[in-house]
C-alpha positions in Angstrom: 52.9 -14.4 -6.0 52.8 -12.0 -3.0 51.7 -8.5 -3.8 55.4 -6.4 -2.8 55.0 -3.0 -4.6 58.5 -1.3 -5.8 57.5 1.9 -5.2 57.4 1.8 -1.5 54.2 2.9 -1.6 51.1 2.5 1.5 47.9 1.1 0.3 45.6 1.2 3.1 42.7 -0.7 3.8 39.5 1.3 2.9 37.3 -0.9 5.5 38.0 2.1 8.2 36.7 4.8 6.0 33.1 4.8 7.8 32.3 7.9 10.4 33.2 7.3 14.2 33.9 9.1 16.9 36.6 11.8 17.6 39.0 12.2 20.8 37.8 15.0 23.1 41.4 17.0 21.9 41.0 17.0 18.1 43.9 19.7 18.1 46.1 16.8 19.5 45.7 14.4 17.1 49.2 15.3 15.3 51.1 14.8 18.5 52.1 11.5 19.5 54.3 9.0 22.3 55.5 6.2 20.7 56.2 3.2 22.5 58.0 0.1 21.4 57.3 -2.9 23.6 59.7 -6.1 23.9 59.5 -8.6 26.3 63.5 -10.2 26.8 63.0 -13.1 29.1 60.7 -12.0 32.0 57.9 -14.7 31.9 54.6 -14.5 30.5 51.4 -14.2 32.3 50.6 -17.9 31.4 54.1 -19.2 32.3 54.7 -21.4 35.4 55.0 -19.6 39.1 59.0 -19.3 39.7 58.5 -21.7 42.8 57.3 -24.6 39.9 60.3 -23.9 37.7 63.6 -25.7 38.8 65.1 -23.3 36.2 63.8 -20.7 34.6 64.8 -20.7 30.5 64.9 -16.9 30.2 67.5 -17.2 32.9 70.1 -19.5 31.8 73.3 -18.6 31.0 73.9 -20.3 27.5 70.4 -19.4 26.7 71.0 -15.4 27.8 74.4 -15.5 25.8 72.7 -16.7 22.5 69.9 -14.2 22.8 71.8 -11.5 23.6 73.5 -12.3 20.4 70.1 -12.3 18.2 69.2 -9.2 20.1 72.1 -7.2 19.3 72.7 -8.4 15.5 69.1 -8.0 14.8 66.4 -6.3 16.9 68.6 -3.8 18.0 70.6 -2.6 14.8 67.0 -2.4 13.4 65.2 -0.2 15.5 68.7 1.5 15.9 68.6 2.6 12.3 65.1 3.9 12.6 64.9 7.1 10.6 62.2 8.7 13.0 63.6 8.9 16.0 60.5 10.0 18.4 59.8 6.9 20.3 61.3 5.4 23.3 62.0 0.9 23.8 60.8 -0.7 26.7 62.5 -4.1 26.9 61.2 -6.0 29.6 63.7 -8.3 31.2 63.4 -10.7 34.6 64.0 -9.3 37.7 66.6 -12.2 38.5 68.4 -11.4 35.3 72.2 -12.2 36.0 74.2 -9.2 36.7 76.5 -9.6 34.1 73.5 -9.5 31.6 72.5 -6.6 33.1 75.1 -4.6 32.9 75.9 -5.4 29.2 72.2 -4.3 28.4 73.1 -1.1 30.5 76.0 -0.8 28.5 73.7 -1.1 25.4 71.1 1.2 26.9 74.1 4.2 27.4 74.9 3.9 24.0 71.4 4.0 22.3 69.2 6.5 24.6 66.1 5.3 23.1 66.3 1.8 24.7 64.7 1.4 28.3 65.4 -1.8 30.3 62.7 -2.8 32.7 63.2 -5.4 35.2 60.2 -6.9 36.9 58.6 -10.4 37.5 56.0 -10.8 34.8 55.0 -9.4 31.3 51.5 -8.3 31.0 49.6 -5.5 30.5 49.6 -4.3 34.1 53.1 -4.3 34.2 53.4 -2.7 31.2 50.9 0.3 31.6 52.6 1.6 34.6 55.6 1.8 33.2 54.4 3.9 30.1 52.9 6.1 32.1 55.5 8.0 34.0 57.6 8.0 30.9 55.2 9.7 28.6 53.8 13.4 28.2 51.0 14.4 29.1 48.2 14.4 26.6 49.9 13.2 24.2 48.1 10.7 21.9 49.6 6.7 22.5 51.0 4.0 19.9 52.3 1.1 21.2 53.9 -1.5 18.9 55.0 -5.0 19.4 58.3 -6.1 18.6 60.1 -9.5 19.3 63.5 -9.7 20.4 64.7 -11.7 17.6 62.9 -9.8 15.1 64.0 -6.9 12.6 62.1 -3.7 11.4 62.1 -1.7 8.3 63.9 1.5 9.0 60.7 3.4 8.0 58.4 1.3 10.0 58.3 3.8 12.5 57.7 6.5 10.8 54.8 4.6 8.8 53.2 3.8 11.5 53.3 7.9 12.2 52.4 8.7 9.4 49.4 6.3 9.2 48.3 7.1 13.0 48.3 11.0 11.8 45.7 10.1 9.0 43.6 8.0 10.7 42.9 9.3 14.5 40.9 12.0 13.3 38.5 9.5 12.1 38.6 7.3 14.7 37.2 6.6 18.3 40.4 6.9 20.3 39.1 5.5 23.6 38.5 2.9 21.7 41.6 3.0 19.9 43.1 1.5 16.7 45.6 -1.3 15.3 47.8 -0.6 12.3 49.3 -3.8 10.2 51.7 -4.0 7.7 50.8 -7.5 6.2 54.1 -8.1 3.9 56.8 -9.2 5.9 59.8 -12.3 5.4 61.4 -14.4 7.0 64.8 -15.7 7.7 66.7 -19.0 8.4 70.7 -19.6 7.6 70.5 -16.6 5.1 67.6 -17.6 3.0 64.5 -15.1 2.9 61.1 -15.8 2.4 58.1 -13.3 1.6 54.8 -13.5 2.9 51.5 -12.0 3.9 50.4 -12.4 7.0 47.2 -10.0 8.1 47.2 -10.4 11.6 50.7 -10.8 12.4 52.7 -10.0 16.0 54.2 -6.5 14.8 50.6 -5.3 15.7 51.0 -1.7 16.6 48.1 0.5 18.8 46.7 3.9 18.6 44.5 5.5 21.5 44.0 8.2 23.5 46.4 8.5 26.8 43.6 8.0 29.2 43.0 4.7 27.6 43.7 1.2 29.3 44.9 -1.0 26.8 48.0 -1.4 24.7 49.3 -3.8 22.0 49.8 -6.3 24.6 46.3 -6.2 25.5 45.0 -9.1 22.7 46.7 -11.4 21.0 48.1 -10.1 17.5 45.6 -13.0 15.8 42.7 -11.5 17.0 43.1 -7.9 16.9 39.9 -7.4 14.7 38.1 -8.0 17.5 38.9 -5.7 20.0 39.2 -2.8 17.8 39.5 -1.5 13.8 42.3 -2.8 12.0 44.1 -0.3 9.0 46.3 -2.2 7.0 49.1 -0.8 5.3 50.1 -3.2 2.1 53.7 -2.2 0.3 57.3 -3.3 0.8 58.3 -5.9 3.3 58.5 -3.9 6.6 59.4 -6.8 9.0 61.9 -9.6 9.1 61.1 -12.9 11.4 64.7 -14.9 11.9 64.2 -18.6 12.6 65.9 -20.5 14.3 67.0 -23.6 17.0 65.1 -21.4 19.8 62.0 -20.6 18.1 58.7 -20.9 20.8 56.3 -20.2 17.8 57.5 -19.1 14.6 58.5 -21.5 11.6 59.4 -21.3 8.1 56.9 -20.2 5.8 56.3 -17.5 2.3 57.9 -17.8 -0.6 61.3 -17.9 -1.5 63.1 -14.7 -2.2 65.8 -14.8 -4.1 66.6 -11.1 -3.6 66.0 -11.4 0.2 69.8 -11.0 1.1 70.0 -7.6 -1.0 67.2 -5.9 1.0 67.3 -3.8 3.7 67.0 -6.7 6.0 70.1 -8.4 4.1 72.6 -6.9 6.6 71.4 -9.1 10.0 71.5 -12.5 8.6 74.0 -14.8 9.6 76.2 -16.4 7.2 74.6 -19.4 5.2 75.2 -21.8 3.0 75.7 -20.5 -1.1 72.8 -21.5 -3.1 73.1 -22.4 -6.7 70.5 -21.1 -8.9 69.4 -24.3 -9.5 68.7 -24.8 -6.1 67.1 -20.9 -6.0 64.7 -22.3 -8.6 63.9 -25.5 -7.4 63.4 -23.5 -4.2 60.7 -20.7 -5.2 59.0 -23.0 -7.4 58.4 -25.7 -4.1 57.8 -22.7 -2.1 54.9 -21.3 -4.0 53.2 -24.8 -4.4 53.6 -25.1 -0.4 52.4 -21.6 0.0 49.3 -22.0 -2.4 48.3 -25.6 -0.6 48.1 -24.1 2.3 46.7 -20.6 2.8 
């Protein structure tokens, strides 16, 4: 079975614990800008040019109103019930966003300071950068995490990831910079929760100096290792995937968590079906033979 510990506990990976180089500021290394980074529906880098598009998805109505939806029952009551409160929310939206979208994000924005809508024309890391820049303080060090806009967090995930980027920069090449993973998460669909590990997954977050060109953004979650150390962070599930009919990438996978809707990550599923305990059983036990088939 997955390894969740009850104590809410952090075990970090010890893979990290070899000598490297420090930032030019040690004295800085307690003081931080946190950035969370969401893209809405401005299109990716890979997407099609506008002019090949008859309609953009991330701009249709029915599409906006059921996203919107997800956004605010989800994403945003999570990081709204963060309890460190030091970090601002870029949510990148498309330039050609409806105004009636608009203004209900504004709306949202005026009542949650920490939430920043950006409009532009494409997500990427040059957009991105630019837009961190004049909104954080000088010398201060940089984290940047990922977040989807369906997605929950853990209400300590923030501070975590603080607490983790305090321990570790001192040992670390910040130029280079630094990813921090929290490998337990779950996911959700119709009210049922599932538990998994997942090493490498998208709520990737980045530690570097200021000066440094790169965030979160800047390699894909699955290959992380690659660009720079990884520290993982094994304990309590700290984030909550929610499938559904509008899923690009994400499916159902983990095993079956009986005590899923009692978490902390109970509160933003939608109603579902009620589950017997027969089915429960029958559930977990075909979840772990699907989860141990294929790892």
């Amino acid at each position: 079975m997955l390894p969740v510990f009850r104590n809410g506990g952090i075990r970090t990976s010890k893979s990290l614990a070899r000598p490297c180089r420090r930032w030019h500021d040690a004295s800085r290394v307690n003081s931080f800008g946190h950035f969370i980074l969401t893209r809405f529906n401005v299109p990716l880098r890979f997407d099609l040019p506008p002019g090949r598009q008859a309609v953009r998805a991330g701009l249709d109505p029915g599409w906006l109103a059921r996203r919107f939806e997800l956004f605010e029952r989800v994403c945003l009551a999570s990081v709204a019930r963060q309890t460190e409160p030091d970090f601002q929310w870029l949510v990148f939206l498309d330039e050609a966003t409806p105004a009636a979208f608009r203004d209900r994000l504004a709306a949202l924005a005026a009542a949650h300071p920490f939430l920043r809508p950006v409009y532009c024309d494409r997500f990427e890391e040059g957009a991105v950068l630019p837009e961190i820049r004049r909104r954080e303080t000088p010398g201060r060090l940089r984290i940047t995490t990922r977040l989807d806009n369906d997605d929950a967090i853990h209400p300590r995930l923030i501070a975590q990831i603080r607490g983790l980027a305090e321990r570790h920069a001192p040992r670390q090449d910040l130029r280079r910079g630094f990813f921090i993973s929290f490998p337990i998460g779950c996911c959700e669909r119709d009210g049922d929760f599932y538990l998994q590990r997942y090493r490498y997954n998208p709520f990737a977050s980045y530690v570097s100096a200021p000066e440094t060109d790169r965030t979160v953004l800047g390699a894909d979650h699955r290959y992380v290792a690659d660009v720079a150390p990884v520290v993982f962070a094994w304990g309590r599930p700290t984030w909550c995937q929610v499938i559904h009919g509008e899923n690009v990438a994400n499916r159902l996978r983990g095993v079956y968590w009986p005590g899923g809707a009692r978490s902390v990550f109970g509160p933003f599923a939608a109603p579902g079906p009620h589950r017997s305990w027969t089915w429960k059983t029958s559930e977990f036990l075909r979840s772990i033979h699907a989860y141990a088939c294929h790892r």
